[in-house]
C-alpha positions as CSV (number, residue, x, y, z in Angstrom):
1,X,-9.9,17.8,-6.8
2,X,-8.1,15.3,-5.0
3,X,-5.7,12.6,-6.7
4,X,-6.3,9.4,-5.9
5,X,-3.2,8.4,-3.9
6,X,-3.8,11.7,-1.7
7,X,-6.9,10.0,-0.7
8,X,-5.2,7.2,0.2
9,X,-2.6,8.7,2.0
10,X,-5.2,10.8,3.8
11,X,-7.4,7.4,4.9
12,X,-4.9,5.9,5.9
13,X,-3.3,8.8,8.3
14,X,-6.9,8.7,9.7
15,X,-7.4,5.2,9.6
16,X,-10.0,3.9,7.5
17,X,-9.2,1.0,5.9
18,X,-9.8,0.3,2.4
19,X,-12.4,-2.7,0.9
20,X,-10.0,-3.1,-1.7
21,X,-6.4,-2.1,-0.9
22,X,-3.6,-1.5,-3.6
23,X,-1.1,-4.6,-3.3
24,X,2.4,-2.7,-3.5
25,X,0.6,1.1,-3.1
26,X,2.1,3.2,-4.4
27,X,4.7,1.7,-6.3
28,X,1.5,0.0,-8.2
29,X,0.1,3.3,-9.2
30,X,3.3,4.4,-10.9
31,X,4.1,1.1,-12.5
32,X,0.5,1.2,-13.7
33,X,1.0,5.3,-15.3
34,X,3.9,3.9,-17.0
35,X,2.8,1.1,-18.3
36,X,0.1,3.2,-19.7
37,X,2.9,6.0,-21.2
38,X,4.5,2.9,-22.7
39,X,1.1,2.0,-24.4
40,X,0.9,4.9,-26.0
41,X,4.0,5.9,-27.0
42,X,4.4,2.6,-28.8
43,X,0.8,3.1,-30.6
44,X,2.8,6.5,-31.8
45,X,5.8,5.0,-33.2
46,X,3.5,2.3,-35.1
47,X,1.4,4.8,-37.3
48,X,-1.3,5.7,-34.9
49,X,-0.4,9.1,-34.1
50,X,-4.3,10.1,-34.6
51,X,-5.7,7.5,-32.3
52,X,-3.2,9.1,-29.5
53,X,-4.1,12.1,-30.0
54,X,-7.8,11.6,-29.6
55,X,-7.6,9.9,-26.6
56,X,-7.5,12.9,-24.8
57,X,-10.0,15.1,-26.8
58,X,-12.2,11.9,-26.2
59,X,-11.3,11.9,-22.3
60,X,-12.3,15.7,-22.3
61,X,-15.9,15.3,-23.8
62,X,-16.7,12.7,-21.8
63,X,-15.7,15.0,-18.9
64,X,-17.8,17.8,-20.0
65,X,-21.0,15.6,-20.9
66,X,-20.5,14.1,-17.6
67,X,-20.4,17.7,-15.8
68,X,-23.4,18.9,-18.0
69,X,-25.6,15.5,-17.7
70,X,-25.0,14.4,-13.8
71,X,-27.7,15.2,-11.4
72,X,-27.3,17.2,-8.6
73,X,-27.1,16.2,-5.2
């Protein structure tokens, strides 16, 4: 699986241009991962350690119903 800006780096190397580029890429993409850690590491420190927590048990089912429910092809 590729990450996102590796696509982007590899579109652009052969290049395709985007519909939609990323204003500032890829300074953007890290601003926006940690603005995201900051999210959630103040939802920790104000009491909701259990919310954080099950974001990512949350993330992973929907993962796994995803893989189990899509059709192939």
């Amino acid at each position: 699986m590729l990450h996102p800006s590796e696509i982007q780096k590899s579109n652009y190397q052969e290049g395709i241009q985007s519909k939609f580029p990323s204003i500032f890429y890829p300074v953007s993409n890290y601003i926006c991962i940690a603005f995201l850690v900051l999210i959630l590491g103040l939802m920790s420190i104000t009491g909701m350690e259990i919310q954080v927590i099950l974001i990512p048990v949350w993330l992973g089912f929907l993962f796994v119903m995803y893989k189990l429910y899509k059709k192939p092809g």
